[in-house]
N, C-alpha and C positions, 0 to 999 in steps of 0.2 A: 217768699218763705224765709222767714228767718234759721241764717248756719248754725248748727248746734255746737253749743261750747264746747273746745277742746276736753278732753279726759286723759285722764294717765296711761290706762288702756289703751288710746291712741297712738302715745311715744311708745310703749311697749312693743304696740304690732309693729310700728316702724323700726327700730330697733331689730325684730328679729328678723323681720325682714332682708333684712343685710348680715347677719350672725353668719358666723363663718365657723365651724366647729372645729377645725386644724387651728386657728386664730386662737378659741377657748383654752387649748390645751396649753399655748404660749400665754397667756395670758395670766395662767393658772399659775403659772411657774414663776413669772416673773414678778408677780404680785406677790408672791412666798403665802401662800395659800395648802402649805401640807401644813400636817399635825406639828404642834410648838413655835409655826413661824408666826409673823407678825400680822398677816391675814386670812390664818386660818381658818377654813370653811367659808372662806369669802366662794361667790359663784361666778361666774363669766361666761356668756353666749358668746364671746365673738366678735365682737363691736370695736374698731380701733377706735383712735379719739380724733381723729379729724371727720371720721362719719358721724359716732357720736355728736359732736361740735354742728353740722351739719343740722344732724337731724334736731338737735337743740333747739335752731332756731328759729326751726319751721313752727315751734311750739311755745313762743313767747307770751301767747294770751291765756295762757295753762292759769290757774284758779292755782290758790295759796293750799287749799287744800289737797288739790290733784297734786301740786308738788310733792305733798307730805306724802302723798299715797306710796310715789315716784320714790321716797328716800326711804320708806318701810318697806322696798322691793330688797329681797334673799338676792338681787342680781346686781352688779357690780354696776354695769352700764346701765341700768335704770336711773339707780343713783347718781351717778355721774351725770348722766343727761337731767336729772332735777335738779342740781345744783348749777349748773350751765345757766338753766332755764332761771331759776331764781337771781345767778347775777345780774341777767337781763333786768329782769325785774327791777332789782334795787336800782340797776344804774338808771333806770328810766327813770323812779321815781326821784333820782337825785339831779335833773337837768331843770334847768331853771324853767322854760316851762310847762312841765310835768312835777314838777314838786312838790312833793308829798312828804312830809316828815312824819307824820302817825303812820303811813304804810311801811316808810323806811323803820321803823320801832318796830312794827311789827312782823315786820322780815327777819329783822336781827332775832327774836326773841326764839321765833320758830326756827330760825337756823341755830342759835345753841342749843332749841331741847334736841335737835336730830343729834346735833355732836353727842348731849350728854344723855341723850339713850344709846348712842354706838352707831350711827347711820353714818357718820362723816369719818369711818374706821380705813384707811386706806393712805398712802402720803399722796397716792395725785387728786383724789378727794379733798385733802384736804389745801391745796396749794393751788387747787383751781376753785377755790371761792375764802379763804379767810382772809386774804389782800384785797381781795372784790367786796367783800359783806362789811365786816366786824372793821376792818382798819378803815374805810372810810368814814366810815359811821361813828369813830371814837377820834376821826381826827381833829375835831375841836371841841373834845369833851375826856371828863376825868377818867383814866385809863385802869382802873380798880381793876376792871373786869377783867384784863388781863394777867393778873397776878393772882387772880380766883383761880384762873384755868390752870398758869403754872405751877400753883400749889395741888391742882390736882395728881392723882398716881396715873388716870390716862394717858398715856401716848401720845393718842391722837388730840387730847385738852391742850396738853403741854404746844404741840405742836402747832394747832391754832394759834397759840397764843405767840408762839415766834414769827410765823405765817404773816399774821394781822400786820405786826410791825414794817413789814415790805411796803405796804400804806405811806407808814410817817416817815419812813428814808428818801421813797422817791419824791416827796415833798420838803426834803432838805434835815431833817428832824431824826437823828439819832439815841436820843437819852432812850426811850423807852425800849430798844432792841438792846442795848447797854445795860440795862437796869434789871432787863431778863433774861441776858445772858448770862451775868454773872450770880445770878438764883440758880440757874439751870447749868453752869457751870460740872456738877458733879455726876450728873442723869449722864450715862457711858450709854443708854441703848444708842445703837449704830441712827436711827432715823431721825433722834436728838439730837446726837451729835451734829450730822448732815444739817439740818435745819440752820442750830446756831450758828456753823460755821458758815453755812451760804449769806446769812444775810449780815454778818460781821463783813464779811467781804464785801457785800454790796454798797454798807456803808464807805470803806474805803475808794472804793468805785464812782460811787452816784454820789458821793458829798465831801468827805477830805479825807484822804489816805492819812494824815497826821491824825484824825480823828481815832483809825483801826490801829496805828500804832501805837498810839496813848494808850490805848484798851488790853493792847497785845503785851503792855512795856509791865501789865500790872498783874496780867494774868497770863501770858504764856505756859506757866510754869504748872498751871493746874486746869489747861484744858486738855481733853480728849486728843490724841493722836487725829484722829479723823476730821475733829471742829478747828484743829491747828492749821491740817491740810488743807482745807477747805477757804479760812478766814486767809492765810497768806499767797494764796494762787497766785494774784496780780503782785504779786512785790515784788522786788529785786531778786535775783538767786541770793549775792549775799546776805540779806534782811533774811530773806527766806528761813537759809538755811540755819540765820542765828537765831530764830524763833525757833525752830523747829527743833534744833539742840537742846532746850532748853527743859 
């Protein structure tokens, strides 16, 4: 007798299965989930992300469609386990032999309309798939689409769009995190800020600290408090502190 194909409905029950409701209420919080914050009316069962993570992978032959079902879920860890599930996804179809380039197109497409109907609204949403999805998939192809997203007023567009670039640094490749920073340069929201500076720094990090300093020598002067902390972690206290003077 042949096993019946995975459903959405199936991560769901597992999922609540483990929901912890003392969990939900931290979760709630920490995600800033009241009225005015930046996930508000987001929901949460209870799910950490290593169970989550867990139960992800239990669910790797999950249908393109089930996933969407997974990222149209009112539930935080729903979502989050769709997207889990969908990196899996990509990554398989991108191993040499499994490779699928029309399924990888089609990953991507369905992972931007979730962003741009609001499904990918969270930063650990979105930082556990837009280095997985969109930055592999544009690492040897023209990079528009990221300057689409940054021109968007979303958040979580703009975010992706820094996200992705974590992609092209750990493969040696700084212009385009450089090129979006300094677009996004003026965006003050706190999880903008946080974004560009983390991956300014990683630049310095994973490729040539002379690289973050050229960048830092041009624009110090007009980043955020936050993306300055952030971009000069690893320097020297001196260097540090003379950026951060500035």
């Amino acid at each position: 007798m042949t096993e019946a194909a995975p459903t959405a409905a199936d991560v769901q029950a597992a999922l609540r299965e483990v929901a912890n409701p003392a969990d939900a209420i931290h979760l709630q919080r920490f995600f800033k989930t009241g009225p005015g914050e930046y996930g508000e009316g987001d929901v949460f069962i209870g799910v950490r992300v290593p169970t989550s993570r867990g139960i992800a992978k239990r669910f790797v032959a999950l249908s393109l469609d089930e996933i969407d079902a997974l990222l149209d879920s009112a539930v935080h860890e729903d979502r989050f386990a769709g997207l889990i599930i969908l990196n899996a996804r990509f990554a398989d179809a991108a191993k040499p032999k499994t490779f699928d380039d029309a399924a990888r197109a089609e990953m991507v497409q369905r992972y931007l309309a979730a962003v741009r109907r609001g499904r990918v609204n969270n930063w650990d949403l979105v930082d556990a798939s837009a280095e997985n999805i969109i930055g592999p998939w544009l690492l040897d192809k023209p990079r528009d689409l990221l300057f689409e997203l940054a021109a968007a007023e979303s958040l979580w567009e703009r975010r992706v769009a820094l996200l992705s670039t974590f992609a092209f640094i750990k493969s040696g490749d700084a212009t385009t995190t450089f090129e979006l920073s300094a677009l996004l340069l003026d965006d003050r929201r706190d999880l903008i800020q946080k974004a560009l500076g983390w991956m300014l720094r990683e630049v310095g990090k994973r490729i040539d600290q002379r690289l973050l300093t050229g960048f830092l020598d041009q624009h110090a002067a007009n980043l955020g408090r936050t993306a300055l902390s952030y971009a000069t972690e690893h320097l020297d206290a001196e260097l540090r502190a003379d950026y951060r003077a500035r």
